[in-house]
ZALODO-741630 format. One line per field, with one value per residue (C-alpha): chain; residue in three letters; x, y, z. Coordinates in Angstrom, 1 decimal. Each point is the difference from the previous one (the first is absolute). Example, Ala and Ser with C-alpha at 12.3 -4.5 7.8 and 13.67 -1.06 7.14 Angstrom:
// residues 2
ch = (A|A) .
aa = (ala|ser) .
u = (12.3|1.4) .
v = (-4.5|3.4) .
w = (7.8|-0.7) .
***
This chain:
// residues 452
ch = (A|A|A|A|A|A|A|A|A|A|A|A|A|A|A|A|A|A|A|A|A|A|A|A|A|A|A|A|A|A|A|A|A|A|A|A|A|A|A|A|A|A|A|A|A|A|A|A|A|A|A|A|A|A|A|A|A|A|A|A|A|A|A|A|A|A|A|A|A|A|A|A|A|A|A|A|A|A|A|A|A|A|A|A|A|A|A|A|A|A|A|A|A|A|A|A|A|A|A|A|A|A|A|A|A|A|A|A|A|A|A|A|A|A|A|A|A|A|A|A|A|A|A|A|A|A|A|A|A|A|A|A|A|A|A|A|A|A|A|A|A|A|A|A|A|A|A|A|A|A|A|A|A|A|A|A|A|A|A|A|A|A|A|A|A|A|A|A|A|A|A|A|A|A|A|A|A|A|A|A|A|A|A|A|A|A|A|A|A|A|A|A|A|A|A|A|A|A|A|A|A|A|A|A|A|A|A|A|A|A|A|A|A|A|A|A|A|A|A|A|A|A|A|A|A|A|A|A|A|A|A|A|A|A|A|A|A|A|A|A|A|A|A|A|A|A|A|A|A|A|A|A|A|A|A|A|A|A|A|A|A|A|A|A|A|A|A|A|A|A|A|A|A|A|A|A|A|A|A|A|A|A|A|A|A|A|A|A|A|A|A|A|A|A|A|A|A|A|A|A|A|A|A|A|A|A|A|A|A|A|A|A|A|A|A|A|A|A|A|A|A|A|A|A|A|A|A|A|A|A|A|A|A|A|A|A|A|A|A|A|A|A|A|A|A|A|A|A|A|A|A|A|A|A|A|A|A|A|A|A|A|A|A|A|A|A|A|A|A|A|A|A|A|A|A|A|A|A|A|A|A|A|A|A|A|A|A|A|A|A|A|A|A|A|A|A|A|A|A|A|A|A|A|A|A|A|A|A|A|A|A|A|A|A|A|A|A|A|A|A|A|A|A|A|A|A|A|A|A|A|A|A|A|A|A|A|A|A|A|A|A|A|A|A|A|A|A|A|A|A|A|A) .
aa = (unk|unk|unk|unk|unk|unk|unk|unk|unk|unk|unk|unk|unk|unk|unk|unk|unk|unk|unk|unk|unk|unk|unk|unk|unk|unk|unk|unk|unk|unk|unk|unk|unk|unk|unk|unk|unk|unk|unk|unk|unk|unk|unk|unk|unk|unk|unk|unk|unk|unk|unk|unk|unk|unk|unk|unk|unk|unk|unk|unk|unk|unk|unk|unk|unk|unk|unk|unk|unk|unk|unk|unk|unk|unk|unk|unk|unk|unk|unk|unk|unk|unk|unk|unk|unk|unk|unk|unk|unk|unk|unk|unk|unk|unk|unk|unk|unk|unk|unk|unk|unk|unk|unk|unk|unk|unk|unk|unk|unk|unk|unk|unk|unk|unk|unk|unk|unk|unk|unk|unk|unk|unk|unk|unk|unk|unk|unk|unk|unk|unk|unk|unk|unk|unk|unk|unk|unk|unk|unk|unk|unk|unk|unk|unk|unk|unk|unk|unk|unk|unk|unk|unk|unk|unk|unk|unk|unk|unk|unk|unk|unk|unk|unk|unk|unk|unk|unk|unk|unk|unk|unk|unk|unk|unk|unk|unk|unk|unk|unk|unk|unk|unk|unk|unk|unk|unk|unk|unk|unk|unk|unk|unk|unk|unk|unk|unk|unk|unk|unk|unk|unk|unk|unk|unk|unk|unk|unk|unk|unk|unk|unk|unk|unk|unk|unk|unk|unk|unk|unk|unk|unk|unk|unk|unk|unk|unk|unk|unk|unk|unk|unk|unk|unk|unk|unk|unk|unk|unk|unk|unk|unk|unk|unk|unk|unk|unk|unk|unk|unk|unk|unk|unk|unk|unk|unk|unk|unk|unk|unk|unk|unk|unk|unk|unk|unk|unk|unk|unk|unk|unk|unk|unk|unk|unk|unk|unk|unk|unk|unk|unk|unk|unk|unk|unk|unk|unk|unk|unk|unk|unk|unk|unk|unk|unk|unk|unk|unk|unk|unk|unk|unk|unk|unk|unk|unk|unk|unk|unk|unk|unk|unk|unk|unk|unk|unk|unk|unk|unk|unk|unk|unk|unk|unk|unk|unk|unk|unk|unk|unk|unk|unk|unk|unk|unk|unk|unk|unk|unk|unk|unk|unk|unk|unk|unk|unk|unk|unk|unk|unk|unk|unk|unk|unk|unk|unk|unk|unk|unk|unk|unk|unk|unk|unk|unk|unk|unk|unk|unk|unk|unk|unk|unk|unk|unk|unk|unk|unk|unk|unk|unk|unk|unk|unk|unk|unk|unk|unk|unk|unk|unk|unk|unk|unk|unk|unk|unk|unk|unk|unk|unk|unk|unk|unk|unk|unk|unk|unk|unk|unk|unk|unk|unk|unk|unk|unk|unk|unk|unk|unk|unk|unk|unk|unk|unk|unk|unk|unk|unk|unk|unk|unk|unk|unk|unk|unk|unk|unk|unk|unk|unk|unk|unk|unk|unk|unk|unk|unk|unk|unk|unk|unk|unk) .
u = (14.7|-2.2|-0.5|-1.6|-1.9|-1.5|-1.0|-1.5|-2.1|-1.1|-1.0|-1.8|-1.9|-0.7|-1.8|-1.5|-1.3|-1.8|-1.1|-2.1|-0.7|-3.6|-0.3|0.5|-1.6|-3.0|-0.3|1.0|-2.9|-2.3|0.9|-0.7|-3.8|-0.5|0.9|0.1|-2.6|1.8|-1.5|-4.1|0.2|-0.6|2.3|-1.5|0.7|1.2|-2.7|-2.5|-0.3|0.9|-2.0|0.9|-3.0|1.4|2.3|3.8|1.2|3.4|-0.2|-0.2|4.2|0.1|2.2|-1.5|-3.7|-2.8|-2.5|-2.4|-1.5|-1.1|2.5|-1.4|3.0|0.4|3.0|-0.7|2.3|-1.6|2.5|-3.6|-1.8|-1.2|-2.6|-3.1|-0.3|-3.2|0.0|-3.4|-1.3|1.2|-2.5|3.2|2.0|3.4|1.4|3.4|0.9|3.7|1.4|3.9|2.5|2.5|2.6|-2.4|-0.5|-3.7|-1.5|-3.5|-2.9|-3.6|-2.1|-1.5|3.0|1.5|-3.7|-3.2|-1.8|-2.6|-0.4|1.9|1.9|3.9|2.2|3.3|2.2|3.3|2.9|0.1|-4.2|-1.4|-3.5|-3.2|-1.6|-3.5|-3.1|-0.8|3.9|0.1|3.8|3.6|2.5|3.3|2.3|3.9|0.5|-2.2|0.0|-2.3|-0.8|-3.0|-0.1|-3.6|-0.8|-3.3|-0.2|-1.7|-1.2|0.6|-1.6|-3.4|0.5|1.2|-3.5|-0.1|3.5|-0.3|-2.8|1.9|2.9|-2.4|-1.3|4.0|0.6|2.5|-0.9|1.8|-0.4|-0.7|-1.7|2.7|2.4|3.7|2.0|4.3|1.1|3.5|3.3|1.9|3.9|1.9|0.2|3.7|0.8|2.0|-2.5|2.6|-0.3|-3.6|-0.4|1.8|-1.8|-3.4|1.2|1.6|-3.3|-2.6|1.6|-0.2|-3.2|-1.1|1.7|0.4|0.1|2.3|1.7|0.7|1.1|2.5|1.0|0.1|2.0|2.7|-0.2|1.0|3.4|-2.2|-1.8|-3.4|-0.4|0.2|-2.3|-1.7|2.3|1.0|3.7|-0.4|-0.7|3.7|1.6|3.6|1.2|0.9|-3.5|-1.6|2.3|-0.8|-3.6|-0.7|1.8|-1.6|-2.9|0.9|1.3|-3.3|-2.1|1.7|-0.7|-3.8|0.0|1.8|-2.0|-2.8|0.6|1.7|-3.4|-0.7|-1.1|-0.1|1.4|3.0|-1.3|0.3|-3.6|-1.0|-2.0|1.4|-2.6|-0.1|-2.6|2.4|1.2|-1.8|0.9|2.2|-1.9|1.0|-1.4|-4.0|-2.4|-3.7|-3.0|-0.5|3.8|1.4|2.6|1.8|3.6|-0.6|-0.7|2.7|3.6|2.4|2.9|-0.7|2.3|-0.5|-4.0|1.4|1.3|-3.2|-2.3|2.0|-0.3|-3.8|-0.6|2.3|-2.2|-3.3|-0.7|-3.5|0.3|-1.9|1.4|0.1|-3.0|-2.3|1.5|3.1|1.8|2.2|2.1|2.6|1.7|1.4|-1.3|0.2|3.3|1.2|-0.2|-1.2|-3.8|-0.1|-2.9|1.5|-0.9|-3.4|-0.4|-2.4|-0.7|-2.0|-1.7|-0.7|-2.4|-1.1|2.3|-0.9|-1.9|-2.6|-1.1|1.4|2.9|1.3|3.4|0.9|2.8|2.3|2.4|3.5|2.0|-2.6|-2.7|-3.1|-3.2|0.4|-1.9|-1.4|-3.1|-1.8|-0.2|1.0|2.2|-0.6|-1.2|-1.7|-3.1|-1.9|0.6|-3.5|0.7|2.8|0.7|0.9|1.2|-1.9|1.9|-0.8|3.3|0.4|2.9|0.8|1.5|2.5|1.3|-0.1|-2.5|-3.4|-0.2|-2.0|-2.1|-3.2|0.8|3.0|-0.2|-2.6|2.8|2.6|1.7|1.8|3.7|2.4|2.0|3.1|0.7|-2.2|-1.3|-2.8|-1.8|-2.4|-2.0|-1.7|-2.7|-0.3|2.5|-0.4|1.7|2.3|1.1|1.0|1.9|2.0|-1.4|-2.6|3.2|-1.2|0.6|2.8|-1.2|1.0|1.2|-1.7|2.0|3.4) .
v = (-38.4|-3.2|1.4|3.5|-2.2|-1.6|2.9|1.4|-3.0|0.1|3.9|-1.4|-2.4|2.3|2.0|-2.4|-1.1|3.4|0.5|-3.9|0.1|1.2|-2.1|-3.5|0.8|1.5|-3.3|-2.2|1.4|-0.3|-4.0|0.2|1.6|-2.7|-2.9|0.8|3.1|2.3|1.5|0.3|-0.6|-3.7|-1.4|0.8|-0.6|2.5|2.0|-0.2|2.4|-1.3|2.0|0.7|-0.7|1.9|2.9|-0.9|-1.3|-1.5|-3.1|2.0|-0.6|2.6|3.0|2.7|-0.7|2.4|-0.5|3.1|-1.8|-3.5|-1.8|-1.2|-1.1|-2.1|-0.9|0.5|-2.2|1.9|-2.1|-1.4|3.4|3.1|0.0|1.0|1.7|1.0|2.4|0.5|3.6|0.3|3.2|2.2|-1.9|-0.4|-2.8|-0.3|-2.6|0.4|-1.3|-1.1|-1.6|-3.1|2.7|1.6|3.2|1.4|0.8|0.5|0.2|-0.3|1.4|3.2|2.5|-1.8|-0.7|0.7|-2.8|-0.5|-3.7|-0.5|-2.0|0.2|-2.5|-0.4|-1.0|-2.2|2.1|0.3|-0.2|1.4|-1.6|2.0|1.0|-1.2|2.2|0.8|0.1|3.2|0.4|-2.3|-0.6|-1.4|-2.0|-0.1|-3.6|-3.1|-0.4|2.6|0.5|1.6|1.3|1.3|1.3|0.5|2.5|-1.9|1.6|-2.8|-3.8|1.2|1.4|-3.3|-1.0|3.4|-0.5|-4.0|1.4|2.1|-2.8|-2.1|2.0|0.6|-2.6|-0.5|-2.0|-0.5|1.8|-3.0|-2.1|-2.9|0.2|0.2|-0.2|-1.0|1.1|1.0|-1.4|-2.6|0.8|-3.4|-2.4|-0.8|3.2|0.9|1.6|2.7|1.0|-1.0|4.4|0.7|-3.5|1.7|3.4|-1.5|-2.2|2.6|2.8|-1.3|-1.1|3.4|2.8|3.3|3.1|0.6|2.1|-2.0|-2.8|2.0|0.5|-3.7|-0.8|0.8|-3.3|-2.6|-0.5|-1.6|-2.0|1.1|0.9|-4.2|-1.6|-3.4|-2.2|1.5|1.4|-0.7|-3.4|-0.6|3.3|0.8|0.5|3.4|1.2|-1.6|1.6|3.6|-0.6|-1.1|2.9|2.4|-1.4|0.6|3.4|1.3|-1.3|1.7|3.4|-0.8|-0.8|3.2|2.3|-1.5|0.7|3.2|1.1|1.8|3.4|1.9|2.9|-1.6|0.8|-2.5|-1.9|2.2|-2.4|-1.4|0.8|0.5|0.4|-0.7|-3.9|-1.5|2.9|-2.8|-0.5|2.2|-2.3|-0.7|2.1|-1.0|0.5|1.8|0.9|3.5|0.3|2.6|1.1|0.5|-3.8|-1.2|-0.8|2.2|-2.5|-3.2|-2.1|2.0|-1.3|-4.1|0.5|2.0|-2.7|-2.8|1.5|1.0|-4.1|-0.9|2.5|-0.1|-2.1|1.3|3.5|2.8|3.2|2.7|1.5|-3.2|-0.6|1.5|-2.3|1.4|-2.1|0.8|-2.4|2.3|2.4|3.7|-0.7|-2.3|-3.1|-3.5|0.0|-3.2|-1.7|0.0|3.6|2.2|2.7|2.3|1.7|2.9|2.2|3.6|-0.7|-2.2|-1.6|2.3|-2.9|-0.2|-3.1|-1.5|-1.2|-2.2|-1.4|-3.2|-1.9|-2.8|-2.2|0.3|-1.2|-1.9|3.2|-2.4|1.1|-0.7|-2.9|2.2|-1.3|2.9|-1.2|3.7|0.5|3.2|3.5|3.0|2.6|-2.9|-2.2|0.0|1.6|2.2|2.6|3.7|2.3|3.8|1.5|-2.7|-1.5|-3.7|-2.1|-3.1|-2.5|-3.0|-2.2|-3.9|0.1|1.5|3.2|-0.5|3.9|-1.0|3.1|-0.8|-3.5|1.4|0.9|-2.5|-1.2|-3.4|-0.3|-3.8|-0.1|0.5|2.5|1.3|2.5|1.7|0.8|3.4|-0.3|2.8|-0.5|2.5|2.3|3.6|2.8|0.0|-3.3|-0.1|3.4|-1.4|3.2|-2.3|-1.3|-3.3|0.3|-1.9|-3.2|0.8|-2.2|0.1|-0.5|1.0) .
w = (15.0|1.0|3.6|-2.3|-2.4|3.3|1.9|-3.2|-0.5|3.6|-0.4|-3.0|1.8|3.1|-2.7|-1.7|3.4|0.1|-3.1|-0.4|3.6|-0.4|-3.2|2.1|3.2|-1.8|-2.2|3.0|2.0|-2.9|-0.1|3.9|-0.8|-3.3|2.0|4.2|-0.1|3.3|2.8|-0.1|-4.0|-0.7|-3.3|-3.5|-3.3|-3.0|-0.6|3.1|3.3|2.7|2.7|4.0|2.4|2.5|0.8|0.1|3.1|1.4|-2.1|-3.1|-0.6|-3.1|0.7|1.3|-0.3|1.1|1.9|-1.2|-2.8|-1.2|-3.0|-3.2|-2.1|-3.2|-2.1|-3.9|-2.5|-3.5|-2.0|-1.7|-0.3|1.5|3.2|0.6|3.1|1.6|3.3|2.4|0.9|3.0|1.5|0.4|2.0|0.1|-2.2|-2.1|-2.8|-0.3|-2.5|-0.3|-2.6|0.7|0.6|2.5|-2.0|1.1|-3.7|0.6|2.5|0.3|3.2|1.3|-0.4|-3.1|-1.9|2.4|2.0|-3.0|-1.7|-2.7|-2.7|-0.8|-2.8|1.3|-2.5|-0.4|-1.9|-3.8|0.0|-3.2|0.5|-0.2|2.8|0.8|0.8|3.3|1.4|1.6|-0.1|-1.4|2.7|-2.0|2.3|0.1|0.1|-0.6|4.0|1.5|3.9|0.6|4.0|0.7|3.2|1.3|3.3|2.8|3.3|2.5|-0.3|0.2|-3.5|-1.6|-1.4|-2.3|-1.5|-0.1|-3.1|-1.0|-0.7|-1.6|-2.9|-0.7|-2.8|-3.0|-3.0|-3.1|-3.3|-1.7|2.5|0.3|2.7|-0.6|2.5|-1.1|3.8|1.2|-1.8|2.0|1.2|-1.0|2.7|1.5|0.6|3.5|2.4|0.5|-4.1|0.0|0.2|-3.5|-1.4|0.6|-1.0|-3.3|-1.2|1.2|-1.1|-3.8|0.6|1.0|-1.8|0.9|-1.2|-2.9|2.3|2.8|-2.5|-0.8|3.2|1.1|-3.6|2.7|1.8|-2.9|2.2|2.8|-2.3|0.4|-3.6|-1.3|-1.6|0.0|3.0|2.9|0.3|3.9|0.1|-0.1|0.6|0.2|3.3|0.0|-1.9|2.9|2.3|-1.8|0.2|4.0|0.4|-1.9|1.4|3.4|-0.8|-2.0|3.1|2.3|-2.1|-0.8|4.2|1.1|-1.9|0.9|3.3|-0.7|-1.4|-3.0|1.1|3.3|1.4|2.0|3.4|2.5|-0.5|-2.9|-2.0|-3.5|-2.3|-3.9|-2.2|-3.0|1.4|-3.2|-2.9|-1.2|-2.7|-2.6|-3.4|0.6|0.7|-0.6|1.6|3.3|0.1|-0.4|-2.3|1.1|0.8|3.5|0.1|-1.7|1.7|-1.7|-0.6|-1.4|1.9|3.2|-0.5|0.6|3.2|0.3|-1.4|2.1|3.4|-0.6|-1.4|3.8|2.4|-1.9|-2.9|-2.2|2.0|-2.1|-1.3|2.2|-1.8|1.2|3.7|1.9|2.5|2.4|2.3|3.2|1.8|2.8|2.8|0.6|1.3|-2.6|1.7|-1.5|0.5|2.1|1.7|3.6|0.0|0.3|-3.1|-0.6|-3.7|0.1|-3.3|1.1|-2.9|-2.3|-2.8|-3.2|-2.6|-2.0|0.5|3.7|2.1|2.1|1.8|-0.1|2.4|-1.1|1.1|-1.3|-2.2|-1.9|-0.1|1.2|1.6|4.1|2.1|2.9|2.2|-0.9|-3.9|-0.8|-2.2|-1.2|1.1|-1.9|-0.9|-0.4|3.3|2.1|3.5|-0.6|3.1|-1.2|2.5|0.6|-2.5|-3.0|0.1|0.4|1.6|-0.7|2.1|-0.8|2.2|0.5|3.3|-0.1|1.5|3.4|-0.7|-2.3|-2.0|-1.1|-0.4|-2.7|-1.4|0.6|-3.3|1.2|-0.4|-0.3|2.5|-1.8|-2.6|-2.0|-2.7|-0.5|-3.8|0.2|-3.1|-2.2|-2.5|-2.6|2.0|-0.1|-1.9|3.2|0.6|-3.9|0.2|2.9|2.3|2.7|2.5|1.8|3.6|1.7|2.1|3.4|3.3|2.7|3.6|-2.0) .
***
């Protein structure tokens, strides 16, 4: 019966693993941009853009990162009040301010699809607000939890389009309702406990701090047995043996399932190098729906606990990725054949015909396991509609070409996407995707080897 009660409380912990996954690393990387900054974004306090100077390259160590626009991004704490935020005109182009909750539930957005590119004024508010909204606020955006990120990307042709989104950043500003800052910051897990429970510490302190929704507290009622449910001191600082036993692993065990779907993918056709792409990865938010979202059935995951799997492998493979209705990202990590995409080889990827979006596209290559953006003398690191010089053959198409060396033909080192020279996987991103890409009907082509 003890050997039972064990394997039960590591199943429990394997799901609890799951479930508070995105919860810690989302909070853990907003710690990293209060008091490190990451990448091109310098460190900034609650409440204050912090603003890229230049595209994302490989020293930007953020998961997944594109390269197609330029990052504004600021870390609300509304425990003292609502926000004013003010947004430029931007003349049309494209621009998103994404906003998303400690439990990295995408509730609203601002920016051309969502709201237009016109100036404006929005109030986002802490939960429970019942304060009256001043003149001149053209719209309320209410937010989940008292910790807020706000992901704004500005498109950005190349370097020598900097200086127009560098004004752009600067006329975006947040100010307090009530003039005074207030800034309380992110609860502390009690020092002196193991590194190896330091996981379920985080979990257990943030996840009071930052309720969910009533029905995903129901849900995580379930994990009183692992202690995540105490109050005031920690129940880890001097665990029992055997919890700590059941909770490395169910660690272990819930990483390994986030890891193997994320490499499974969460889409694709099956083929050998089909590409795994979903414009659903982020319906896991089923509760909050504000501005610029659609509230919809077709955007919501079905089955509740089906949606944290779901949520945690979208926080492992792209943490602040849109909805499907904003962006589509597709990924493959394979050839036509099926075989690892690895930089000791030549590949070429070619479109019969442009990607079907409204706004653009690109593809993007990173390393693996740790999804970053790849050092390449060239300083490209991606490739798109909007890359000076491309090459198109006769017939319009366009083929790409991947490989670790330059290609020695000019044309198609115009085209020459660099590749690490280990494994790797490359990211095709869609803004504003078409009807087709949406209904699953445009198929991506498969990246193909060259030599065998």
């Amino acid at each position: 019966m003890a050997e039972s009660k064990d394997a039960d409380l590591v199943d429990l912990a394997a799901e609890a693993y799951i479930y508070g996954y995105p919860l810690v690393y989302d909070l853990s990387m907003v710690g990293t941009s209060l008091r490190d900054g990451f990448g091109a974004l310098a460190a900034a306090p609650f409440n204050r853009f912090a603003h890229s100077e230049h595209l994302a390259d490989h020293r930007t160590e953020f998961v997944s990162v594109n390269n197609d626009t330029v990052y504004s991004i600021a870390q609300l704490d509304l425990s003292g009040g609502p926000l004013r935020l003010h947004v430029p005109d931007t003349g049309g182009a494209y621009y998103v301010l994404q906003f998303v909750d400690a439990w990295t539930n995408n509730f609203a957005y601002v920016g051309r699809r969502a709201t237009g590119t016109g100036e404006g004024e929005w109030l986002i508010v802490p939960p429970g607000w019942s304060g009256s909204v001043p003149d001149g606020v053209r719209g309320v955006i209410d937010a989940p939890t008292a910790v807020v990120t706000v992901a704004g990307r500005n498109a950005c042709d190349g370097p020598g389009d900097l200086p127009r989104v560098r004004v752009l950043q600067e006329q975006l500003t947040l100010t307090p309702l009530d003039g005074r800052p207030h800034r309380t910051g992110l609860p502390t897990p009690e020092p002196g406990v193991p590194e190896e429970l330091r996981f379920f510490e985080e979990l257990r302190v943030w996840m009071a701090d930052f309720p969910p929704s009533p029905a995903d507290q129901a849900y995580q009622d379930r994990f009183q047995p692992l202690g995540l449910l105490e109050e005031g001191s920690s129940p880890y600082a001097a665990a029992d043996p055997a919890l700590v036993g059941a909770l490395t692993q169910g660690l272990e065990r819930g990483r390994a399932r986030v890891e193997g779907v994320s490499r499974a993918g969460t889409g694709g056709g099956g083929r050998p190098g089909s590409w795994n792409t979903n414009p659903h990865l982020f319906d896991y938010n089923l509760d909050h729906f504000g501005v610029g979202t659609i509230d919809s059935p077709e955007w919501r995951i079905a089955d509740r606990e089906a949606s944290y799997l779901a949520r945690a492998v979208a926080a492992r493979i792209g943490l602040w990725g849109n909805h499907g209705y904003e962006a589509v990202y597709a990924q493959t990590f394979q050839d036509s054949e099926g075989r690892q995409l690895n930089g000791a080889h030549s590949y070429v990827l070619r479109f019969p015909e442009p990607p079907p979006v409204e706004s653009f596209w690109s593809v993007t290559m990173y390393n693996t396991p740790d999804y970053y953006l790849v050092d390449n003398p060239a300083g490209r690191y991606s490739i798109g509609d909007r890359t000076p010089g491309l090459v198109h053959a006769d017939d319009g198409s366009l083929t790409l070409y991947l490989s670790r060396e330059r290609p020695a033909d000019p044309a198609r080192a115009a085209n020459w996407l660099p590749a690490p020279a280990g494994d790797f996987r490359p990211m095709l991103r869609l803004y504003t995707p078409g009807a087709a890409v949406l209904d699953g009907s445009y198929e991506i082509p498969a990246v193909e080897r060259v030599g065998g």
